[in-house]
N, C-alpha and C positions, 0 to 999 in steps of 0.2 A: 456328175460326180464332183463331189465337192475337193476343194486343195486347200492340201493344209500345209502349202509354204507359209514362212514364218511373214511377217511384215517389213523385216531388212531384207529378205528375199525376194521380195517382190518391187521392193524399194530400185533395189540393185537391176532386176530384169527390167522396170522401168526407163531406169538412169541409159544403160545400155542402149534402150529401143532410142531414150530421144537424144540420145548422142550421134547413133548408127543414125536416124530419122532425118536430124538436122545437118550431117553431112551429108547424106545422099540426096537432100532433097536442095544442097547449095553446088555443088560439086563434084567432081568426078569420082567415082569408085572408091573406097574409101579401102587401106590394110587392113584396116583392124576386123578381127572376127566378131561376128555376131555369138553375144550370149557371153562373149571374156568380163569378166567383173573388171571395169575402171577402179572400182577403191579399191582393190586389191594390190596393184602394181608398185613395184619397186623399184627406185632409178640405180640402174646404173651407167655410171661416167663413162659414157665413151670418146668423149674429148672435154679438159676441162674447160673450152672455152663453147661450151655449145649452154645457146641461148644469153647468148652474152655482146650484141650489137658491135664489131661487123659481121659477126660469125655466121653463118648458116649451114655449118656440121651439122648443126638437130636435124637436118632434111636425110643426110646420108645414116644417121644412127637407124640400124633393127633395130631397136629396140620402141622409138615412135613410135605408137598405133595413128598418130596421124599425116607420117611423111610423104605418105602420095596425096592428100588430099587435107585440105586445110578446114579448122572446124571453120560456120557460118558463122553470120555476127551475133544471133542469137546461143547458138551452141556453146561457144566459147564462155559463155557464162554460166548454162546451166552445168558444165563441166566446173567451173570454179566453185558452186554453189554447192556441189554433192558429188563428185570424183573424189576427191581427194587431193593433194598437192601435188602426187607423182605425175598423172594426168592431166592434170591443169597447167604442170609444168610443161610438157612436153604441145599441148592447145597451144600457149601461150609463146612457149618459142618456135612453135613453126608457123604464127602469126608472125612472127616477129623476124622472121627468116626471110616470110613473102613479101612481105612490105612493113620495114620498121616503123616503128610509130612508140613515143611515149608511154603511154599508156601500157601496151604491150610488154615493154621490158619492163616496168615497174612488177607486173603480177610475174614476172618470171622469178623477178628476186622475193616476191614474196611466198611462192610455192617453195623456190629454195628453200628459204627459212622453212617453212613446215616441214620441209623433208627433214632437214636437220635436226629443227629442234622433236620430230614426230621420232628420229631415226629411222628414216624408212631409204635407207643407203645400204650398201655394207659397213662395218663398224670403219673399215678399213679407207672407205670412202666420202666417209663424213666431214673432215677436213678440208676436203677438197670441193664438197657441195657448200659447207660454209662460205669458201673462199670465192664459188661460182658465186654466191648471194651476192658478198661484200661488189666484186665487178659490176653483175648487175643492177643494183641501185648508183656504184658508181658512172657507171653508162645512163641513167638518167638524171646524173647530172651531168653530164660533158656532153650528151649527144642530144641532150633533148629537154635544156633548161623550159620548154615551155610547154610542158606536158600537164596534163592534166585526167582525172577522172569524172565521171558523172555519178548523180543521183539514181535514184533507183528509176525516176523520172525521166534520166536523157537532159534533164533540165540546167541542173545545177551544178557548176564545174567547181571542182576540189583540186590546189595545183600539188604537182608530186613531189616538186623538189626537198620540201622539209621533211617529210616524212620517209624520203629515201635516203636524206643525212641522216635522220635519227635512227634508222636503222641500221644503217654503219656503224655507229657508234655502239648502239648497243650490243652490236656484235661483235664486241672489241678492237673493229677496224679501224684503220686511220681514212680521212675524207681527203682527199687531195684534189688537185685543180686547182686551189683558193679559194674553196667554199670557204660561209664562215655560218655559224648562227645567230641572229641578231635578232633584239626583241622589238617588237613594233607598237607602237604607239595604243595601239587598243592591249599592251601586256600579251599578246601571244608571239609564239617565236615563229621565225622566216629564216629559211637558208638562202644564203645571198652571194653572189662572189661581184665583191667590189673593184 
């Protein structure tokens, strides 16, 4: 018998399988139900400091699909790739919960922003998910000037720190600690604290 789900539908039943796949197949039993659409979900605050380095509330939030069980190192990407940011958020801080690491809280503050600028809060709770961003990027700079991301390769390291000042700013926050921006000699700019 032929199926005539659409092509996002099948997209979404896929996304599922290798999200449920790559937890079950790294770690223990996973919450989340099989078949729940990840791009669907929407955050809500149950502590403002959750995913925000030293925090590890995101563990104790229902709201988690991943608080018993933490995505693998492949997962955690394909969740950023095609979840959405509310999911990627919640991947990305209970990485970040189990074992900090730069990297990690960078994409927390970046799901942030999506959530925010996507709206996917309540209107009431927008605010306050801006305000988780603006910490989070500032916790890569204070907790983890030497963070960095890779290529699609694994190869090529990208450092975080400038582009978690410039997203501060651009999100009308103030940078504290003594960062500064400074341009470097090849004309591009570096966040620096002298």
């Amino acid at each position: 018998m032929q199926s005539f789900r659409s092509e996002g539908q099948r997209m979404r039943t896929c996304l599922v399988l290798l999200a449920v796949l790559g937890i079950f197949g790294c770690y223990d039993r996973a919450s989340y139900v099989y078949g729940e659409p990840l791009e669907d979900l929407t955050l809500e605050v149950y502590d403002p400091t959750m995913g925000v380095y030293p925090s590890t509330v995101i563990l104790d939030d229902p709201n988690n699909p991943f608080a018993d069980s933490t995505p693998g190192t492949e997962t955690k990407w394909v969740l950023q790739a095609n979840a959405g940011p509310v999911a990627a958020f919640y991947s990305w801080a209970t990485v970040l919960a189990r074992g900090p690491y730069g990297e990690a809280q960078y994409y927390v503050g970046l799901n942030l922003l999506g959530v925010y600028q996507n709206g996917l809060a309540r209107q009431e709770d927008l605010p306050v998910v801006r305000d988780m961003a603006i910490r989070s990027y500032q916790s890569v700079l204070d907790n983890f000037p030497d963070a960095v991301t890779y290529d699609s390769t694994g190869t090529i390291p990208y450092e975080l720190l400038t582009p978690s000042y410039k997203a501060i700013v651009e999100m009308g926050g103030t940078v504290t600690g003594g960062w500064v921006l400074v341009r470097t000699s090849s004309g591009g700019e570096r966040a620096v604290r002298p």
